[in-house]
C-alpha positions in Angstrom: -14.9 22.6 3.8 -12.6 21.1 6.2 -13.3 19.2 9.7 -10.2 18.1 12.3 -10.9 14.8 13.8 -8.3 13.8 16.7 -7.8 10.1 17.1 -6.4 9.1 20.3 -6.3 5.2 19.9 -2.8 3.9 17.6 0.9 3.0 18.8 3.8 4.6 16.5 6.6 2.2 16.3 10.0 3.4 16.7 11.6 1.6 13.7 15.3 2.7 13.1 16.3 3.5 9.4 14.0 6.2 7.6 14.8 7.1 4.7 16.9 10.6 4.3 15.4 13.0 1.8 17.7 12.4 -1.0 17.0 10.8 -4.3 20.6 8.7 -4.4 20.4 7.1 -8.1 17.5 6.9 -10.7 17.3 2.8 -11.2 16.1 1.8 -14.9 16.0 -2.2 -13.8 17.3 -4.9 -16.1 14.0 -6.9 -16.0 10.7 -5.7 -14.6 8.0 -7.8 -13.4 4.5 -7.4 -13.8 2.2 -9.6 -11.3 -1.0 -10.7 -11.4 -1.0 -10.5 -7.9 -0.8 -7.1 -6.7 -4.2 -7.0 -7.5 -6.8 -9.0 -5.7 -9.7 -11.3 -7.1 -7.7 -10.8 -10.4 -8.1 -13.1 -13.0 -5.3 -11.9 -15.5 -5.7 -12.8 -19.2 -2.3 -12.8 -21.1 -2.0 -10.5 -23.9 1.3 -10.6 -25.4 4.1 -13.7 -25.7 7.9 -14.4 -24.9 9.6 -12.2 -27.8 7.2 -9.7 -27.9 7.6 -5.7 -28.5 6.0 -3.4 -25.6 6.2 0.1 -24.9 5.8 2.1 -21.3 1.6 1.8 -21.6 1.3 -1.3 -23.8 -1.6 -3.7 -22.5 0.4 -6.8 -21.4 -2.5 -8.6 -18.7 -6.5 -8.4 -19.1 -8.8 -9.1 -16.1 -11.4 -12.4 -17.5 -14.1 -10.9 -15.8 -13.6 -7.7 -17.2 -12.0 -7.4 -20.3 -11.8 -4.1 -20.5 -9.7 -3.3 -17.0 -6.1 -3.8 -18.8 -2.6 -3.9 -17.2 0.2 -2.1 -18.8 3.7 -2.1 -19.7 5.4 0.5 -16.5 8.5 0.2 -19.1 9.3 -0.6 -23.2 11.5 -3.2 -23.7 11.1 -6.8 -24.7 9.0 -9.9 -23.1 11.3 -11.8 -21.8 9.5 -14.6 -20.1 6.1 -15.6 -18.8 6.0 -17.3 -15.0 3.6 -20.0 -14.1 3.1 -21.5 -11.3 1.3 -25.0 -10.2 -1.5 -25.6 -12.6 0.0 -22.9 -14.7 -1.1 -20.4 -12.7 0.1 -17.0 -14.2 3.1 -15.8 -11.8 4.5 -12.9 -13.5 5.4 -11.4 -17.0 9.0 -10.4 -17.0 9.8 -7.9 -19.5 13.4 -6.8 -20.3 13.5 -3.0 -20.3 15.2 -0.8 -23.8 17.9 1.3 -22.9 16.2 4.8 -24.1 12.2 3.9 -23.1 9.7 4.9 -25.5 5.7 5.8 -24.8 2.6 4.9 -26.0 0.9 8.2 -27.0 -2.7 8.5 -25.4 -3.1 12.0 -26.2 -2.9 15.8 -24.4 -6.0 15.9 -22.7 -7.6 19.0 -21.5 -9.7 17.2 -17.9 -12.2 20.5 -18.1 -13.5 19.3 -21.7 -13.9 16.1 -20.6 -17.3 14.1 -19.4 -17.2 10.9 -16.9 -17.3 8.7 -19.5 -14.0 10.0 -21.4 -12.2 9.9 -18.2 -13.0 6.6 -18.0 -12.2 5.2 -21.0 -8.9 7.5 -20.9 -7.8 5.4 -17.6 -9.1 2.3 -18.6 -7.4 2.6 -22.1 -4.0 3.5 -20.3 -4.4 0.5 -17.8 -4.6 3.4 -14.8 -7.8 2.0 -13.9 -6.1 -0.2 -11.7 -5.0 2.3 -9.7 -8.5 2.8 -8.4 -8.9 0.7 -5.1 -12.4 -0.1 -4.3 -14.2 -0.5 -0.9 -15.4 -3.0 0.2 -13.1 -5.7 -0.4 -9.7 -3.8 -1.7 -10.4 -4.9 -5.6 -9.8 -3.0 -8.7 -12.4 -0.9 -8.9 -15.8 -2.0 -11.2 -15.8 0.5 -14.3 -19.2 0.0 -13.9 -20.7 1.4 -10.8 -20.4 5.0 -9.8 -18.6 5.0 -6.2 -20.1 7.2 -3.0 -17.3 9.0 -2.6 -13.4 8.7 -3.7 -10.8 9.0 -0.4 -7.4 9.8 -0.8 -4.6 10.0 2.3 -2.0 12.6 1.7 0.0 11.4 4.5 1.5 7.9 5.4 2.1 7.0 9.3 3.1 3.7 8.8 6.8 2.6 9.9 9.3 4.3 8.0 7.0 5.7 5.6 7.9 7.6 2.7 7.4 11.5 2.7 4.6 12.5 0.6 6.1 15.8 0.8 9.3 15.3 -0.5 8.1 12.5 -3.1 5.8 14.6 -4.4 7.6 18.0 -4.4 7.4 18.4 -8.1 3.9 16.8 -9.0 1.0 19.6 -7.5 -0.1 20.2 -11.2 -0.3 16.7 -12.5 -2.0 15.7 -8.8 -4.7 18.8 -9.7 -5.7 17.7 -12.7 -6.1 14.2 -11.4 -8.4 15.3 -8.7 -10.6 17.1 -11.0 -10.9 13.9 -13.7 -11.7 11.5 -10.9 -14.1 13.7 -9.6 -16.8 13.6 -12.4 -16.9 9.5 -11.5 -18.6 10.3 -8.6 -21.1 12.7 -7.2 -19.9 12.5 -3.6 -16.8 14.4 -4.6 -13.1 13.8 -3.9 -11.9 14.0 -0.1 -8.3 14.6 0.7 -6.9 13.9 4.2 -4.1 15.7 6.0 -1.7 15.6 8.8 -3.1 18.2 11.4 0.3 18.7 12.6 2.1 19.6 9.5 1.5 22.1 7.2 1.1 20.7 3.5 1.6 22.1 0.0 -1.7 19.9 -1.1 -4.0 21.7 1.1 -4.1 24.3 -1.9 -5.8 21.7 -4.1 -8.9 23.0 -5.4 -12.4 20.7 -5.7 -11.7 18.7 -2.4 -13.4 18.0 0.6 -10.3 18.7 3.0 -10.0 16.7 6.5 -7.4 16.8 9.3 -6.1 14.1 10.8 -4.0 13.9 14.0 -2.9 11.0 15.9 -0.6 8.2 16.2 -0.5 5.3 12.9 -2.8 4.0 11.6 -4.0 8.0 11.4 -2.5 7.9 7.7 -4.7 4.5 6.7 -7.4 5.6 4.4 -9.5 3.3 5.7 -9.1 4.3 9.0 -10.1 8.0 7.9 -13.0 6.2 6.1 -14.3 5.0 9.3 -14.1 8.0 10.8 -15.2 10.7 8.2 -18.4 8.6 7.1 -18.5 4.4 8.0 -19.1 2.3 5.0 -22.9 0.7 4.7 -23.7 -2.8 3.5 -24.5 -1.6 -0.4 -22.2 0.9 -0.9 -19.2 1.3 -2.7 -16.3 3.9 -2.4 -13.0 4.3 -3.7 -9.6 4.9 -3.0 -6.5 6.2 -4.4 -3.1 6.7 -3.3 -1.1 10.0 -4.4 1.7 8.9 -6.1 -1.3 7.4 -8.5 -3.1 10.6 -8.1 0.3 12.4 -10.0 0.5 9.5 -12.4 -3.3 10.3 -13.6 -2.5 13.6 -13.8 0.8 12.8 -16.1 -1.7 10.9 -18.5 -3.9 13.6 -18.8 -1.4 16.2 -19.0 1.3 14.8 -21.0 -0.4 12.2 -22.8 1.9 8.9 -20.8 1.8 6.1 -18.8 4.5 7.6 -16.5 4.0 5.0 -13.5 7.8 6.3 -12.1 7.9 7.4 -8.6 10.6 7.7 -5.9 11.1 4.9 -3.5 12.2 4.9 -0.2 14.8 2.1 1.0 14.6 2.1 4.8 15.4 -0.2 7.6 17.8 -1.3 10.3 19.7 -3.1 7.7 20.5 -0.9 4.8 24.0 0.2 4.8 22.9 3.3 3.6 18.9 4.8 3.9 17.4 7.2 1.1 15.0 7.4 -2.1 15.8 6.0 -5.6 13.8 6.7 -8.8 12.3 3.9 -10.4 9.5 1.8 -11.5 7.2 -0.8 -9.8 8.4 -4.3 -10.3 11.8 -3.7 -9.8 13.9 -6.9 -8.8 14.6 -6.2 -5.1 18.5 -7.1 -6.4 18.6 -3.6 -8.2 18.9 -2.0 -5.2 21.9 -4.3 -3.8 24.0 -1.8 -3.3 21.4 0.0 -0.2 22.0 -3.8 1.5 25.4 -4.9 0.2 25.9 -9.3 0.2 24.3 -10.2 3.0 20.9 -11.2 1.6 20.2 -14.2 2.9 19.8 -12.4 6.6 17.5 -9.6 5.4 13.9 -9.9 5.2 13.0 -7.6 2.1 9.8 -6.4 2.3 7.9 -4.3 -0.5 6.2 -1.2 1.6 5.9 -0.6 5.8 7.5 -3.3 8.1 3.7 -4.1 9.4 1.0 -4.6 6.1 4.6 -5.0 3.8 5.0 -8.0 1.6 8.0 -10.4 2.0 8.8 -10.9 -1.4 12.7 -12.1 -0.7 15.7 -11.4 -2.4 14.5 -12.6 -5.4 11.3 -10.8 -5.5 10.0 -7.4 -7.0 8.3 -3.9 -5.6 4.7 -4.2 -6.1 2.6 -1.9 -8.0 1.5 0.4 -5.3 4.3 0.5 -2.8 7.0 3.3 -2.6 9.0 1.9 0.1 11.3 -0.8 0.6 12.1 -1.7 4.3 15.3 -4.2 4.9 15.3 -6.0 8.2 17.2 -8.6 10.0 15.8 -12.1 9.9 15.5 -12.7 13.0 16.1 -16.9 13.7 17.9 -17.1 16.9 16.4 -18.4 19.9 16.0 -16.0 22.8 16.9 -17.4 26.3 14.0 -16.7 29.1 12.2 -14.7 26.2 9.2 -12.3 27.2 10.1 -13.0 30.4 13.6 -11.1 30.8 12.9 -7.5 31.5 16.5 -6.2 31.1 15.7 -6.0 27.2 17.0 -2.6 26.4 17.2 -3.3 22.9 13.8 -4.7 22.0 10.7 -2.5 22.0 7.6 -3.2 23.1 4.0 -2.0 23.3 3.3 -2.5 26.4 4.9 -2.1 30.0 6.7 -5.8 29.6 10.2 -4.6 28.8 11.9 -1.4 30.7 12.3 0.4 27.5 9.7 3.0 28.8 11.7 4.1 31.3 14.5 4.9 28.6 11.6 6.5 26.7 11.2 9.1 29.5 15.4 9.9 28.9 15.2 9.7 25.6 11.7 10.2 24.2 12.9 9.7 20.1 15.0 6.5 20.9 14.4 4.3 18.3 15.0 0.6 17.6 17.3 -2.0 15.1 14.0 -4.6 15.5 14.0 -7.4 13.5 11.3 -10.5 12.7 11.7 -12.4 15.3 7.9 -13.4 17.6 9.6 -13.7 20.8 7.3 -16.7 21.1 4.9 -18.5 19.5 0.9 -18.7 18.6 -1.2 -19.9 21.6 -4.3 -19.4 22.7 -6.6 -16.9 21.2 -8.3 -14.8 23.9 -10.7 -12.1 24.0 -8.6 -8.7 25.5 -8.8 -5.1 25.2 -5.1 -4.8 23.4 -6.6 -4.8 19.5 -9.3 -1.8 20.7 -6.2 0.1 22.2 -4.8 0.6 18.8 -7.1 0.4 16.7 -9.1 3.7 16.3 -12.4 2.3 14.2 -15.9 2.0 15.3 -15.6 -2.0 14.9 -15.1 -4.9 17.5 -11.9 -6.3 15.9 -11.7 -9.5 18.3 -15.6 -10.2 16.9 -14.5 -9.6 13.5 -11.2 -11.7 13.7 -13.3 -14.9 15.1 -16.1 -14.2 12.8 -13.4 -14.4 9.7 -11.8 -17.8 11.2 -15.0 -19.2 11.7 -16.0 -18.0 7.7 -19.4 -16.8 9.2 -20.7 -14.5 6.7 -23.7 -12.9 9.0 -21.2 -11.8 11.9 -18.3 -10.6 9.6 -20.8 -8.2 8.2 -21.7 -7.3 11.3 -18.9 -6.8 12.8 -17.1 -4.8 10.3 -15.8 -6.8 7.0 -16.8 -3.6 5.0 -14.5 -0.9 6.3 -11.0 -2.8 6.8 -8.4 -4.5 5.0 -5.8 -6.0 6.0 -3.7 -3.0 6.6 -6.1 -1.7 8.6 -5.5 -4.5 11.5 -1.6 -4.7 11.1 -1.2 -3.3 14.7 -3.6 -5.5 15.8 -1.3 -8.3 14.8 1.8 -6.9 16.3 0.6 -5.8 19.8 -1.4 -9.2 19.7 0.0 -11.2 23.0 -1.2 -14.7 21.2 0.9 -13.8 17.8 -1.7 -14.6 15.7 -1.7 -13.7 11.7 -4.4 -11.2 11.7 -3.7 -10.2 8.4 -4.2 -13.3 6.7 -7.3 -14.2 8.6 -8.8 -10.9 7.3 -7.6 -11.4 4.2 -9.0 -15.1 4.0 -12.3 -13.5 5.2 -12.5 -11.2 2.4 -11.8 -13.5 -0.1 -14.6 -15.4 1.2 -17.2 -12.1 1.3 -15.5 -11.9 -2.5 -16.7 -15.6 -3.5 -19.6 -15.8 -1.8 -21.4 -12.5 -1.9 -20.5 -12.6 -5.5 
């Protein structure tokens, strides 16, 4: 079965620097850092101590509230220190990688012999379990509860994205099997959505409820196609997966690993040189200094797209679901006459403000060198139709913003807490004519659904 659903709200932004479709190096990092959080409403129990022995699937983190969700080793080497923070708040295990890795053996499985049960102890056993995203909220999914439905995107329309296509050239057997394990942990089945206007290799999966999406980003959010394929009640629960953790499932069932590997894209205005690498999440952001060259302190590095991306600096590391890196130019200076000067050829902007759309007309794939500079600051906080124009969800995302800021739990349920993340609003915060953080006033609101709905 297979429905097209055409989205007509979204704004694509013209971001210079995607990636070309060329793995440039395989990068086996020095040190690799595995953060607590990645993963939200984690309470991480440490397992292992400086000096310990790990190899590529060894349990290194435990959540407290559910001791049998475990997070594990993406490399063997060597504990090489433990980060804390203020009140020794667990920061990050660094562990220093072995030349030639070695495995933890979980075990040829055929997926067809399997019941829901030994899928589930297979993923949480291998630490995969936190690959699983669960709705509401964005959490590691509860072992415990048997989702509606699980949703997976297939494509990415985010700035710069990587290529599902390319990435995952090689991994249609491993991403098969995957589908059919996760779909005995739910009896809503597995649904897949596609770009309507390209033609992809995964259509051919078989046991998934198949969508088309067309449309300008956020078409390629899974929540988005959530919203759209079947809105999320108060009292249900769904799932989400990405692909690249759809072919690492597969790889654990298949050949028997935690093989977390996956090729990253290093994009942006200010790479010296754009294209994927092969590596590992937690990578130090330096092991890829040659894509950015010495001039660190004026690059914002952000780990995934340059709107819902993390800034984790120079001295941070890719997080455990991204597959994208994006450099940009810091952007400090001050701007004389601002918004207000039209002869901005250069900048790009949503709206008619700048004369960019005229050079649009000429030139309709011009694209841009932005960087993170506002171009003002945070004012007043006025109810406008500019969020609805790119936002394509059945939710009032002014209502749902002001509900979040003013922690009201009745009206953020009513107005939509359910079916977004943060992600989810990221144009909402870049289009928005007051600059304010969207993302971290949803994200605030969700931690307070999280605390008290608990």
């Amino acid at each position: 079965m297979s429905n097209n659903i055409n989205l007509r709200k979204g704004l694509n932004v013209p971001l210079a620097g995607a990636a070309v479709r060329t793995v440039r190096k395989t990068i086996l990092p020095d040190v690799v850092a595995i953060r607590p959080s990645d993963f939200r409403n984690l309470t991480p129990k440490l397992l292992v101590k400086e000096g310990d022995k790990v190899l590529a699937g060894s349990p290194v983190l435990a959540d407290k509230m559910s001791q049998n969700i475990l997070f594990t080793s993406p490399v063997s080497g060597t504990v090489s220190g433990v980060v804390r923070g203020d009140k020794r708040k667990l920061l990050a295990v660094l562990i220093k990688t072995d030349e030639v890795q070695e495995y933890v053996d979980f075990g040829i499985r055929k997926v067809d012999e399997l019941d829901a049960e030994a899928v589930k102890e297979a993923l949480l056993s291998s630490g995969l379990w936190t690959a699983l995203v669960q709705r509401p909220y964005g959490i590691v999914a509860n072992p415990e509860l048997r989702p509606r439905a699980i949703y997976v995107s297939a494509f990415n329309t985010a700035p710069l994205a990587a290529d599902n296509e390319f990435v995952l050239a090689d991994e249609f057997d491993n991403i098969q099997t995957a589908v059919l394990a996760l779909a005995k942990l739910t009896d809503g089945g597995v649904h897949v959505s596609f770009n309507a206007e390209i033609k992809s290799r995964f259509e051919a999966l078989k046991g998934i409820t198949a969508h088309h999406f067309s449309g300008k980003h956020p078409a390629g959010n899974v929540g988005v196609q959530i919203n759209n394929i079947r809105p999320i009640c108060k009292g249900e629960t769904v799932w989400t997966v990405s692909m690249q953790m759809l072919a690492a499932i597969g790889k654990l069932f298949n050949c028997g690993r935690y093989d977390v590997s996956r090729k990253v894209a290093i994009t942006g205005p200010m790479a010296l040189e754009t294209a994927y690498v092969k590596t590992v999440p937690g990578m130090p952001m330096s092991a890829i200094q040659g894509f950015y060259g010495n001039d660190a302190e004026e690059i914002r590095f952000i780990s995934g797209d340059a709107l819902s991306g993390a800034n984790v600096g120079a001295e941070g590391y890719l997080r455990f679901q991204d597959n994208q890196v994006t450099l940009l130019r810091e952007g400090n200076e001050y701007e004389a006459f601002g918004w207000a000067n039209p002869l901005r050829f250069k900048q790009f902007s949503s709206s008619h403000t700048y004369f960019h759309w005229l050079l649009k007309l000429l030139c309709p794939k011009k694209e841009y060198a932005l960087d993170t500079n506002l171009h003002g600051g945070e004012r007043a906080f006025v109810v406008s139709d500019v969020y609805g124009k790119v936002l394509p969800m059945s939710i009032f995302p002014v209502y749902l913003v002001k509900a979040c800021l003013a922690g009201d739990i009745d009206k953020m349920e009513k107005f939509g807490i359910y079916e977004v993340l943060e992600e989810d609003l990221a144009l909402c915060e870049y289009v928005c004519p007051s600059k304010i953080d969207i993302q971290a006033i949803i994200a605030k609101g969700i931690d307070t659904m999280i605390k008290e709905m608990a």
